[in-house]
N, C-alpha and C positions, 0 to 999 in steps of 0.2 A: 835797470838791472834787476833783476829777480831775486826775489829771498834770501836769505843767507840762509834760515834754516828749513822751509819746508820746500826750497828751491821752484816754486812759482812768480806768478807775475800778477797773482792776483791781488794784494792786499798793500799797495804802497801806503799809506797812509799815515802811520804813525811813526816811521822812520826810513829816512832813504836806504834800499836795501833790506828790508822788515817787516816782515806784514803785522798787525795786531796781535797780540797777544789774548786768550781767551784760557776760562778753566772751566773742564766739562762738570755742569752739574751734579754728576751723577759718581763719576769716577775722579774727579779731582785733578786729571793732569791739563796742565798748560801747554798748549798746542797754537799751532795758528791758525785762526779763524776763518781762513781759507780752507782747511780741513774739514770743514762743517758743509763743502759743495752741495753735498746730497740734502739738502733745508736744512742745514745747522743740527745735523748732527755729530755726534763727536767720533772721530776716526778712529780714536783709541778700543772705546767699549762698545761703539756701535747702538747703542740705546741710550747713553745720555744727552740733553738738551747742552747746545752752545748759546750763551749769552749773545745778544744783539741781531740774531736771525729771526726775520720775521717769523711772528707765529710761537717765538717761545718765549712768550712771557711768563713769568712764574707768578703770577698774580693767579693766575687759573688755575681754577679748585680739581684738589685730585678726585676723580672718577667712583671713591669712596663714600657713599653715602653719610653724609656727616662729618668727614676729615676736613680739617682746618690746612690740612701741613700744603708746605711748597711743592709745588709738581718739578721734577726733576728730570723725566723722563714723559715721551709721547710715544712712543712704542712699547711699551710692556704688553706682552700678551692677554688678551682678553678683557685687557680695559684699555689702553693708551693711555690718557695721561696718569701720572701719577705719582705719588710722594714715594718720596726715598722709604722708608717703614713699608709702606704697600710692594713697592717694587721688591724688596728683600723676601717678603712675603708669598710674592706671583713664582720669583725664581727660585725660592727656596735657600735657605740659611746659608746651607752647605754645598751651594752650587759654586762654579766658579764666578758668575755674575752678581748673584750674593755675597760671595765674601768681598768682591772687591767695591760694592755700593758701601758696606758695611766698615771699609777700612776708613772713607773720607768724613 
């Protein structure tokens, strides 16, 4: 039986009828991790990292010379990975990509 909520057949695993449950790094909504098809990214914002896809592990240092912070994101312009601070930074405050990094 396929998803109740994101109506595929991808992600039986956690519940009959269910795919997993996953929260985009970057933008904060809950989606299913199915969502993420394109390497785990997030469907919602399009530039945020999904937990548990290969490749996005958040142990890896943002692209910042020096930054200690989590990478949250692997497409930001002109650098890829990158910490939530940086990313607000690349898109600009009062972007629409900005404000909403900056709401989570």
């Amino acid at each position: 039986m396929p998803c109740t909520i994101c109506k595929t057949w991808w992600g039986q695993s956690a519940a009959p009828g269910q795919c997993e449950q996953v929260t985009c790094m970057l933008c904060g909504t809950r989606q299913c991790k199915g969502n993420g098809l394109s390497r785990g990214t997030c469907g919602t914002c399009h530039y945020g990292m999904l937990p548990g896809w290969y490749g996005n592990d958040d142990s890896l240092p943002c692209k910042y010379k020096g930054c200690t912070g989590r990478i949250v994101s692997r497409y930001a312009p002109r650098k890829g990975r990158v910490c939530r601070e940086h990313f607000i930074r690349i898109m600009g405050a009062e972007s629409e990509y900005g404000r909403m990094a900056k709401v989570t």
